[in-house]
C-alpha positions in Angstrom: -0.6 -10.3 29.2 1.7 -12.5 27.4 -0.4 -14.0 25.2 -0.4 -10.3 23.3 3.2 -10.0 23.4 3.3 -12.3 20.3 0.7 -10.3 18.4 2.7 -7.1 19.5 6.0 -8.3 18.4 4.2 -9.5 15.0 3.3 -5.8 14.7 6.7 -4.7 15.6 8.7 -6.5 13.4 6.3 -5.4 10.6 6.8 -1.8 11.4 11.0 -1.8 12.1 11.7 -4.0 8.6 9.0 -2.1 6.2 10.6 1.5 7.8 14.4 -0.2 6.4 13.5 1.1 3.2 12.9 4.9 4.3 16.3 4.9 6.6 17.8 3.3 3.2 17.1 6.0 1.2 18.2 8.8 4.3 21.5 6.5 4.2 22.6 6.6 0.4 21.8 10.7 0.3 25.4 10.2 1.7 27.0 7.1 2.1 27.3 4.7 -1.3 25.5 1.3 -1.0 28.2 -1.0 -0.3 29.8 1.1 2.8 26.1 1.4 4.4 25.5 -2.6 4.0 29.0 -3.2 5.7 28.0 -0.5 8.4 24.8 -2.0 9.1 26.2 -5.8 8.8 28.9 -4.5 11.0 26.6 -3.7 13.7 24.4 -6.4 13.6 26.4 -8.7 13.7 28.0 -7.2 17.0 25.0 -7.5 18.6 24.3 -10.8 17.3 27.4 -12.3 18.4 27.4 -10.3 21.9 24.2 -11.8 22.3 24.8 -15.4 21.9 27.9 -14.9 24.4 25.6 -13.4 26.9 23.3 -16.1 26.9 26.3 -18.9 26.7 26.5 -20.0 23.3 29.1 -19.6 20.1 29.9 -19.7 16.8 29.8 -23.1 15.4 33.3 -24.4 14.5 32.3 -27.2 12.5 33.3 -26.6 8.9 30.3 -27.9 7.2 28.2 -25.6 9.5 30.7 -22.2 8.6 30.5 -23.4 5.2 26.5 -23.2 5.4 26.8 -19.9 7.0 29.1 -18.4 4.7 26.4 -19.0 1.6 23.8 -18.0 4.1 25.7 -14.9 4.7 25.6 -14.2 0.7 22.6 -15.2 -0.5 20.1 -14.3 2.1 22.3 -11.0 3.9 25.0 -9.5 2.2 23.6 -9.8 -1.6 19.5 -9.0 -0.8 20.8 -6.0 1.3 22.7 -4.7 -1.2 20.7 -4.9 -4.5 18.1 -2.9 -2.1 20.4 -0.4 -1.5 22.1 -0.2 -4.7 18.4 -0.3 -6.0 16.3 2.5 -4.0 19.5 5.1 -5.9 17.1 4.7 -8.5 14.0 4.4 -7.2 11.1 5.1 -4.1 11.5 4.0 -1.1 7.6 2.6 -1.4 8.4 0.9 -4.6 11.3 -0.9 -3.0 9.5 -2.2 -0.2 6.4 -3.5 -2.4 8.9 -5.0 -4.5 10.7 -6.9 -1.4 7.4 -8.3 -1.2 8.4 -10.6 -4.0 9.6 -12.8 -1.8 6.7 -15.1 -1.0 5.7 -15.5 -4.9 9.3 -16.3 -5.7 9.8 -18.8 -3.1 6.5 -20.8 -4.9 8.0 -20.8 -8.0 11.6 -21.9 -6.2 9.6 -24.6 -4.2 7.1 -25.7 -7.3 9.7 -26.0 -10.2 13.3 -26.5 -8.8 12.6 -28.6 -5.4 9.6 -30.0 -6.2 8.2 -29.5 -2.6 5.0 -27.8 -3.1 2.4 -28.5 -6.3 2.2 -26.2 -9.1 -2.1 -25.5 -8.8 -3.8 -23.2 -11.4 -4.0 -20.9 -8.4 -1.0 -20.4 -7.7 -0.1 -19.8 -11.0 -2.6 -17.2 -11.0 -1.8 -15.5 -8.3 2.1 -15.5 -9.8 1.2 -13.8 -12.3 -1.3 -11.3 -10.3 1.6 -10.5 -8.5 4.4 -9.7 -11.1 1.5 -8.2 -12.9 1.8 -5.6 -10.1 5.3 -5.5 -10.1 5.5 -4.2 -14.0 2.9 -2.0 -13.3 5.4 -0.7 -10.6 8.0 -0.9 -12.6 6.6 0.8 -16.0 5.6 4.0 -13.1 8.7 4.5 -12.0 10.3 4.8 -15.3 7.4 7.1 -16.3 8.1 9.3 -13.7 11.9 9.7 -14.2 11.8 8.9 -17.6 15.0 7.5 -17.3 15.8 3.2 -17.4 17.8 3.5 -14.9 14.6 3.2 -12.3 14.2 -0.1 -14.3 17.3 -1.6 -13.6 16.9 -0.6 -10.1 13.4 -2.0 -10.0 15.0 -5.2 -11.5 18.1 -5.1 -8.4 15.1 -5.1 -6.1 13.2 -8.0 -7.8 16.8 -9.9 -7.9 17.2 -9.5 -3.9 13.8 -10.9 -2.8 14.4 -13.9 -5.2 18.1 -14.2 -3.4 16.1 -13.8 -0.1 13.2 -17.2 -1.4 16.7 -19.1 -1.9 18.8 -18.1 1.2 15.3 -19.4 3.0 15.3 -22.4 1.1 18.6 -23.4 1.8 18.6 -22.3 5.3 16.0 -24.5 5.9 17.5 -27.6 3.8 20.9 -26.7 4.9 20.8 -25.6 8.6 19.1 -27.8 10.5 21.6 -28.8 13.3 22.1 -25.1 13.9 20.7 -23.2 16.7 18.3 -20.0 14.9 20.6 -17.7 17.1 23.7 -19.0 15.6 22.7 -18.7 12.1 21.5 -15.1 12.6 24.9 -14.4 14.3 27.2 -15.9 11.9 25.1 -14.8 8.3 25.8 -11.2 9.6 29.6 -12.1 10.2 29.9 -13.2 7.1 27.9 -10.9 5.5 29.9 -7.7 7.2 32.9 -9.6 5.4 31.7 -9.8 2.3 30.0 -6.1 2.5 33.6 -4.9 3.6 35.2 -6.7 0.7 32.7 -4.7 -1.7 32.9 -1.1 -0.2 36.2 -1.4 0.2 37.1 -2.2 -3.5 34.1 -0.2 -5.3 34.4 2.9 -3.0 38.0 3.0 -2.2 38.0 2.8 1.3 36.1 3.2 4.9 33.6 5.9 4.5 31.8 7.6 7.6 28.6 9.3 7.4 28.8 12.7 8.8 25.1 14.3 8.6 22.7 13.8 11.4 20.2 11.5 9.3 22.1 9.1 7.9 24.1 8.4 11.2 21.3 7.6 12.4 19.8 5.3 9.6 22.9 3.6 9.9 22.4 3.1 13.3 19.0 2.2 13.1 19.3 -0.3 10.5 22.2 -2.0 11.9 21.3 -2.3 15.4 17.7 -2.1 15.3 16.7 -3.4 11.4 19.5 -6.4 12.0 20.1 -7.0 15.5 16.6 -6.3 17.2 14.8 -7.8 14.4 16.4 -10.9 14.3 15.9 -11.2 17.9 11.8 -10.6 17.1 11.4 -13.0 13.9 13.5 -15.8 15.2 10.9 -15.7 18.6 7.9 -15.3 16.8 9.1 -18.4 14.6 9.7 -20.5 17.7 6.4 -19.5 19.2 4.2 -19.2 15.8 5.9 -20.7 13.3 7.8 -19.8 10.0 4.6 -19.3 8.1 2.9 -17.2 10.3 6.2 -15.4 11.4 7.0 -14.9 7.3 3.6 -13.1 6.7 5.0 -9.8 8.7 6.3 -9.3 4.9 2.6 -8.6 4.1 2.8 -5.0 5.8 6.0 -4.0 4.3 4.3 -2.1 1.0 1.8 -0.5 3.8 4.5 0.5 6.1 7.3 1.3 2.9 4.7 3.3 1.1 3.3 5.0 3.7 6.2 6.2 5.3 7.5 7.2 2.0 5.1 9.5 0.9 5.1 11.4 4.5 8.6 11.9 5.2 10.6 12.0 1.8 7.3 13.5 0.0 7.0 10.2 -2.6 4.1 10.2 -5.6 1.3 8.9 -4.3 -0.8 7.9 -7.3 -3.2 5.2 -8.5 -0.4 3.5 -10.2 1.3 2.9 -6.7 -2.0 1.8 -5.1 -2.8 -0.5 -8.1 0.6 -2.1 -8.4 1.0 -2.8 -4.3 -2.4 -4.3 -4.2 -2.0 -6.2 -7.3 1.0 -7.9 -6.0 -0.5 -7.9 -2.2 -3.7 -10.3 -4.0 -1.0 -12.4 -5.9 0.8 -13.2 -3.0 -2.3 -14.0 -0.7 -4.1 -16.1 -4.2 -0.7 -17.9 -5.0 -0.4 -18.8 -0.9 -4.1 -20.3 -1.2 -4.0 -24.1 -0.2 -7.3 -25.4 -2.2 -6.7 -29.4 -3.2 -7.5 -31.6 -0.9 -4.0 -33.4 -1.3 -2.6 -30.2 0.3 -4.7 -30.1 2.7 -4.6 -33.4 4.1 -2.0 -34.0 7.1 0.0 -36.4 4.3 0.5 -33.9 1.9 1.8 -30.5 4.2 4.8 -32.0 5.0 7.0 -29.1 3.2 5.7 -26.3 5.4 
């Protein structure tokens, strides 16, 4: 029995993060982007903290670890969450997720030119370019159905959050060692429900509620369930698979995104979006390809 709880929870997480994108778009039909991040930050990170409490831990109260949190909180919460919301004014829910999928591809590039971690192969500069091949398609069908260029700035806001999700990884990972995964989950949503308030209070001039039926419960469902309960999931499955293994539930967000799309907001679905999600789908799964034998050896996989 337990051995398919993994498996299970795999296919969960999959499911809960690619549906953010459709309770995103329910959300902003009401709320603007900044006040839903600091909702859903807001919640998460109560259940976060409540959590570590009830299992008897805290908070860090070094100042080197706060400090680590606090860019965490930025780069790889607040920011990402809110060039997706900000973004999907402008553009499908489906499109959003497949560009989310970024992710993997930009944290290559991150690892292969600026750390220095992983080689550049011709393959993985193959499958790059496969996959932001797909993206413009993406990109050049969203401003051909609206015809306007604001659905390519918000293609681009997506684009921008999955590269600021490749460097909050990276840093968490450089940066965050000594902390317990709980306690970096808990205290990036603090921070992030700070900076989110900061925003929403400035841009839209105070504390907005939602008041309609669906985006109560998006926000609901992405702060307690898309923050809280999925944290909970990915940080297991990373314990008990690994972070490579546990990162590949980003594979199913353009299935999940685009599906979900099209049946409940009634999305285009067109060769275009097929095209584009599996071009950048292939690019990811090429440019993740691990081919040289230096790789391959136990000597040279020292950066996974």
């Amino acid at each position: 029995m337990r051995r398919y709880l993994l498996p299970a929870g795999w296919i969960l997480l999959g499911l809960i993060w690619g549906s953010s994108f459709l309770w995103i778009k329910i959300a902003i039909g009401e709320i603007p982007p900044a006040t839903l991040v600091a909702w859903r930050m807001t919640l998460g990170a109560a259940g976060m903290v409540t959590f570590l409490v009830i299992s008897g831990r805290r908070l860090p109260g070094s100042r080197r670890a706060l400090a680590g949190l606090a860019v965490l909180g930025l780069v790889n919460t607040a920011l990402p969450i809110f060039l997706i919301s900000w973004g999907e004014q402008f553009i499908d829910s489906g499109t959003a997720a497949v560009f989310n999928s970024l992710t993997p591809l930009f944290s290559l590039l991150l690892a292969g030119i600026v750390l220095k971690t992983e080689p550049i192969s011709p393959l993985r500069v193959t499958g790059v370019l496969i996959g932001f091949g797909g993206a413009a398609l993406l990109a050049s069908r969203e401003f051909a159905l609206r015809a306007d260029p604001s659905a390519l700035i918000g293609t681009l806001a997506v684009a921008i959050a999955a590269a600021s999700y490749a460097a909050g990884a990276s840093y968490a990972r450089h940066s965050m060692l000594g902390t317990h995964r709980y306690q970096v989950a808990a205290g990036s949503l603090v921070f992030a429900a700070i900076y989110a308030w900061i925003l929403a209070l400035v841009a839209d001039g105070g504390v907005i509620l939602p008041t309609q039926p669906g985006p109560i419960i998006a926000v609901v469902w992405l702060g307690l369930i898309g923050s809280f309960i999925a944290y909970l999931i990915y940080f297991l499955l990373i314990e008990r698979l690994g972070a490579t293994v546990a990162s590949m539930v980003t594979y199913s967000f353009p299935v999940v995104g685009v599906a979900l799309g099209v049946i409940f907001l009634g999305e285009l679905f067109d060769l275009r979006l097929v095209l584009g999600a599996g071009l950048v789908l292939i690019g990811i799964v090429v440019a993740a390809l691990r081919y040289d034998a230096r790789v391959r050896s136990p000597a040279g996989r020292g950066a996974e």
